[in-house]
N, C-alpha and C positions, 0 to 999 in steps of 0.2 A: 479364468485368468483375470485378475487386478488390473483395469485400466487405468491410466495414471490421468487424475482431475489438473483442470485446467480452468485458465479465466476466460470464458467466451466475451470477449469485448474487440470492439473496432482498433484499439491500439495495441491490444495484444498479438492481433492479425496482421497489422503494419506490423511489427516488430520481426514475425515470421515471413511473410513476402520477401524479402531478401534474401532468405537462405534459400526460399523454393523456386524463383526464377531462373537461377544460373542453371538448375535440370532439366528446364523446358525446351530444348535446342529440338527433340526428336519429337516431340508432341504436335498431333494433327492440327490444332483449334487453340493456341494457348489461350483466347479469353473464355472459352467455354473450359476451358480445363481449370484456371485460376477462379473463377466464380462458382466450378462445384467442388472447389477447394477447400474454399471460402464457405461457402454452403453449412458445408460437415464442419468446416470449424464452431462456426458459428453457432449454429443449430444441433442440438445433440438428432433429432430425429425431424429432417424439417419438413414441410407441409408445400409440395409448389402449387400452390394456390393464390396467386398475386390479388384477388380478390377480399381474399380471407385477412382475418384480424386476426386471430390464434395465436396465442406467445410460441406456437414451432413455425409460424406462416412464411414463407419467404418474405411477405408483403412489412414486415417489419424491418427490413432491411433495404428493400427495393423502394421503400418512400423516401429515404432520403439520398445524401449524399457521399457520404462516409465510405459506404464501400466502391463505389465507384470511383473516388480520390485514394484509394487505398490500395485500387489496380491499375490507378491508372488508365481507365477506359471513360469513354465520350459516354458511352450507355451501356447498360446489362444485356443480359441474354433475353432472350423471350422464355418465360419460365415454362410455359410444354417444352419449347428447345431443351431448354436445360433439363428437364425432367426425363424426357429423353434418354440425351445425350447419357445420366447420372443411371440408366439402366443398361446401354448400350455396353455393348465388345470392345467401344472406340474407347468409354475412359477406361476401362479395364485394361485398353494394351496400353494407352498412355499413362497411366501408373507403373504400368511394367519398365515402359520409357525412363521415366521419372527416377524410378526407384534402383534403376542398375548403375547409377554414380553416387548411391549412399550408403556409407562405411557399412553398417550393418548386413546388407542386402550382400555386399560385395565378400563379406567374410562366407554367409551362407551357402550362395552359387548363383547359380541362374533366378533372377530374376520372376522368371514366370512360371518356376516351378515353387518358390513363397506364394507365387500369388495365385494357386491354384483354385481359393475359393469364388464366387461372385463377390463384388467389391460393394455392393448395396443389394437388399430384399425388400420387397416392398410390406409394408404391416400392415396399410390400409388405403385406399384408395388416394393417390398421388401422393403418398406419405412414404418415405424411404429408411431405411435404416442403417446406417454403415457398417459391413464387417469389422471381424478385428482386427483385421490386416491394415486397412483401411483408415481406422483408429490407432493402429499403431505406427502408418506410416506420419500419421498428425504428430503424434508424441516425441517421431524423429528430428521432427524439424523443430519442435519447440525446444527439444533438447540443446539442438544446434545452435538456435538462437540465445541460449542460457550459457553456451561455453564462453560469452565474452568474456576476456581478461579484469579482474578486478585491482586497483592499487591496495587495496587493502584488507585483509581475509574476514577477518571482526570474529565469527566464530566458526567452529567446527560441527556445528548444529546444520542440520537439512531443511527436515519438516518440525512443525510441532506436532506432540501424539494428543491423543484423544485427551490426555485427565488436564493441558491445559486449556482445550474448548471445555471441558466439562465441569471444571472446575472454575471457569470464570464466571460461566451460566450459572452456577448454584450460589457460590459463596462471591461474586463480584472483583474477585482480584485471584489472581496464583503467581508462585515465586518459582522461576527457572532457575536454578542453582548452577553456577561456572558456565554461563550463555557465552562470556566472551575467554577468548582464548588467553593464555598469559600475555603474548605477544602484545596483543592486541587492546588487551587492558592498563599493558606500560603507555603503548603510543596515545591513548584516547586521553588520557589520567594526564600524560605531560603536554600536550598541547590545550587541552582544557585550560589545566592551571596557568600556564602561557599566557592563554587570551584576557582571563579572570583577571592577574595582575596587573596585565597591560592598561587595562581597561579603568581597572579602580588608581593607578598613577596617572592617568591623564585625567580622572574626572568624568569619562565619561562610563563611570561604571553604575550600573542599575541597581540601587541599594534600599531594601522595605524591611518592613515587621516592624513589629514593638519600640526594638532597640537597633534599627536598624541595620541590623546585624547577619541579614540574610540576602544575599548578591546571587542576580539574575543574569545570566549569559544570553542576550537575543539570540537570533539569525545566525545562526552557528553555521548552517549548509553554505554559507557564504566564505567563512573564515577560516576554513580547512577543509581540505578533499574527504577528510576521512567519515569528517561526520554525513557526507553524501553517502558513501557507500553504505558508513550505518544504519541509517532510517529506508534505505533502497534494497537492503541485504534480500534476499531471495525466502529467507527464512520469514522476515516482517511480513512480505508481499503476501504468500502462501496464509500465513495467520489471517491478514490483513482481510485476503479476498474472500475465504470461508464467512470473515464476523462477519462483513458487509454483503455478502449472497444475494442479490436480488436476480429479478426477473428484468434485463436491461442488457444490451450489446455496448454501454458505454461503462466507464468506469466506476466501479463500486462507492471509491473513495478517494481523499486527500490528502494533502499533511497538515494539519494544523499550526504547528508551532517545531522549531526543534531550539531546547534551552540548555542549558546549562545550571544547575543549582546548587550553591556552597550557601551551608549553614555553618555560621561563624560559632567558638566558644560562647557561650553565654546569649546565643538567639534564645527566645522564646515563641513558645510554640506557637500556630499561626491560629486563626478559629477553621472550623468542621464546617467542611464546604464539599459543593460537586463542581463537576467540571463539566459539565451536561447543562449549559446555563438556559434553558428555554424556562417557558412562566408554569410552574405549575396545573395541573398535574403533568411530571417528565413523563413521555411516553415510555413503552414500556419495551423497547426494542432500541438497540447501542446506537448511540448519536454518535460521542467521542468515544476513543479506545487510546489509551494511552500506557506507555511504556517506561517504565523508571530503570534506570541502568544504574545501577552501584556503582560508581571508581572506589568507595573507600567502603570497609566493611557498618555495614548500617547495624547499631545496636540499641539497645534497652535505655541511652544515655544520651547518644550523639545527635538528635536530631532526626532517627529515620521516620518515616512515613508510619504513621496508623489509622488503620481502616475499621469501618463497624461492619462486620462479618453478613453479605446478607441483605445489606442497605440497597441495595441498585432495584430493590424488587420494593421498595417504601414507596416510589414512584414520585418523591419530593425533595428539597431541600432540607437542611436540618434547621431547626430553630432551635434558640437556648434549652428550651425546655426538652425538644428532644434529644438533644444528646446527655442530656443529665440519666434518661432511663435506657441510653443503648450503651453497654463497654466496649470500648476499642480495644483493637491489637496491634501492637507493634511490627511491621513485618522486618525480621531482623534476617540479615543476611550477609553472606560474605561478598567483599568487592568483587565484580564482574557478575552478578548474577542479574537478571532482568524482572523487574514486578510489573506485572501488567493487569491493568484492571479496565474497568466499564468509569466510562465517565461520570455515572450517575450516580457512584458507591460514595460514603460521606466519610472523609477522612482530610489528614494535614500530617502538615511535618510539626515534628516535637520541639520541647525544650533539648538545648544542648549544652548538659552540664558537664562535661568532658572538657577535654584539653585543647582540642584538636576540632579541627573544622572537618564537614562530613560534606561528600562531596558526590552528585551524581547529575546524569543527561534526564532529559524529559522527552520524551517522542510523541508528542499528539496528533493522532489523526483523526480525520471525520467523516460520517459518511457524504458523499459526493452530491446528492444530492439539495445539499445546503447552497452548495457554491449555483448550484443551477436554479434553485427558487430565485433567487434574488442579485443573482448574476447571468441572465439567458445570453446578453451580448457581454463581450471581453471589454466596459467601458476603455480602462485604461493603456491597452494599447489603441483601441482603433479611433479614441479623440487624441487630436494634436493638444501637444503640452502646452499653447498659448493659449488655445479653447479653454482647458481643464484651467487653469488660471483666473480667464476671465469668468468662472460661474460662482456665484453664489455662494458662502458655508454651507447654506443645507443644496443645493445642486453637487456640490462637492464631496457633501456625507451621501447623498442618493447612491453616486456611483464610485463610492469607495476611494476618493481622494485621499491620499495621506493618512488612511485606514491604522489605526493600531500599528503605529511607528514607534513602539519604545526606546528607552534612552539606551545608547548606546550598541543598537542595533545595525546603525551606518559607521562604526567604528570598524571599520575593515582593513587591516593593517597586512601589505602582498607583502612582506618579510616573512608573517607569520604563517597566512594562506601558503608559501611557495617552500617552507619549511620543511625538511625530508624527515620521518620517523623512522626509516631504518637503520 
């Protein structure tokens, strides 16, 4: 049986506590029940050995705080307790408890005739393993917590399959063909172009390249609901969590940027660049992952994106000389499709000798642990704005003062944010 993958992290667990608490009315122990809940989320096979360091240990989770602000408890179990408890009759009926107000359980019958197996076996000396019952009552709740209502559908896609992980790993980029829905690529396309205009009549529109003919949209998640759902879609996440896979109960990743990009009639192309900006040599494992979304069809003419097939494995930036011996390609594609690639691949957007300006979103994320080398505390909320004022330029660049504020980034117009696309 196909167990459905999940992101073991402390806010994906917050996310699910809500659904699994309103079950708990009949259960003997709810903090011993919610923390061998939490256990098996967390841990695919975990280890109660509060002593031990081992990536299954409990002790990776019991050192801090996370999970215990996450149930809501003053302190943990004692992990024998829990180890216990996680072999015992007692959480086997209280799953049973649990399990007989959710939809599925209740179409089948009785409760504790599903749950006729052991709910954990042990594999090795205090080391447990969950059934699939067990596992798949975990899959019920993530499910649950998955059905929130969205304002905006964006695509009819789920998961991605294998030839786009496998295809970004060999060749550094792959093209999703029709990613967004028609629907969905009228509404993104017309408030886009909205913002774009608005921005370039008041002046505060972000204008580069050669002949400055290529206009940048900031902070887009700001100026319309939809581009949140975009970059948040359940389909990005799922890609998102796979590239960034670590060994970690905190989050894989981030967002980098979310843009907007119109290349005008007669831009000229940009120079062969990555987007993976560390000092040579790039490591050889995905920093950035970034996502080009088409509004208008990208062709051989207009401006689209081309890539040197293969570059993310060079493990450097390009200099003049090397792109004179690597050929690029053009990824051409129809509006709505998504091109996603590795930060580190070397490529640009073209000349655009067409008529017509070429028009698409930029989705950059990164892996998470950027934000945490060199952000351990949240400086800018937990200094007061008078403090942050009084420090220094470089006290200011230390803790991220006024960080990469682009022009026309605080151009936030609520006419346009509160604008209905249906």
């Amino acid at each position: 049986m196909s167990l459905q993958k999940f992101r073991r992290t402390y806010l994906h667990l917050n996310e699910i506590i809500p659904h699994l608490v309103k079950h708990l009315k009949l259960t003997k122990d709810k903090e011993l029940f919610l923390t061998a809940f939490s256990t098996f989320f967390l841990i695919e096979k975990p280890l109660f050995d509060h002593t031990a360091h081992a990536a299954n240990s409990i002790q990776t989770f019991y050192a801090n705080h996370y999970l215990r602000e996450t149930l809501k408890l003053n302190s943990l179990p004692n992990p024998e307790s829990l180890y216990n408890y996680c072999k015992s009759e007692n959480f086997k009926n209280d799953i049973i408890e649990v399990t007989k107000s959710v939809s599925t359980v209740k179409k089948k019958g009785d409760a504790s005739n599903v749950i006729s197996e052991d709910i954990c076996k042990e594999i090795s000396q205090n080391t447990l393993e969950p059934s699939i019952v067990l596992q798949n009552i975990i899959s019920q709740f993530i499910n649950e917590s998955l059905e929130q209502p969205r304002r905006y559908s964006i695509t009819d896609l789920t998961y991605p399959s294998e030839k786009v992980f496998s295809e970004i790993k060999s060749s550094g980029f792959y093209i999703i063909n029709d990613f967004l829905n028609k629907k969905s690529l009228k509404q993104i396309k017309e408030i886009t172009s909205t913002i774009a205009t608005s921005e370039a009549k008041k002046g505060t529109g972000y204008f580069y390249g050669e002949t400055n003919a290529n206009q940048r949209i900031y902070n887009l998640i700001a100026k319309h609901p939809i581009f949140v759902d975009l970059v948040s879609h359940p389909y990005m996440m799922s890609l998102l969590d796979r590239i960034y896979e670590r060994s970690t109960l905190h989050e894989k990743f981030g967002l980098n940027s979310m843009t907007g990009h119109i290349v005008a009639p007669g831009a000229k192309a940009i120079p062969m660049h990555i987007d993976s900006v560390v000092p040579d040599p790039i490591p050889n494992w995905m920093i950035r992952c970034i996502a080009i979304l088409a509004l208008d069809d990208f062709t051989s003419n207009n401006g689209a994106t081309e890539f040197v097939r293969g570059s993310h494995k060079f493990l450097k930036r390009p200099m003049p000389a090397d792109v004179k011996l690597h050929k690029a390609e053009i990824a051409t594609c129809k509006a709505g499709s998504l091109i996603i690639f590795d930060g580190a691949i070397w490529h640009r957007s073209t000349n655009n000798s067409s008529k017509n300006s070429r028009m698409g979103l930029m989705l950059s994320y990164a892996a998470s642990y950027f934000m945490e080398l060199c952000g351990e505390e949240e400086h800018l909320t937990i200094i007061p704005k008078e403090t942050l004022e009084s420090f220094s330029p470089k006290m200011k660049q230390m803790v991220g003062y006024h960080r990469a504020i682009k022009k026309g980034a605080m151009d936030i117009d609520k006419k346009i944010y509160n604008k209905s696309l249906y």
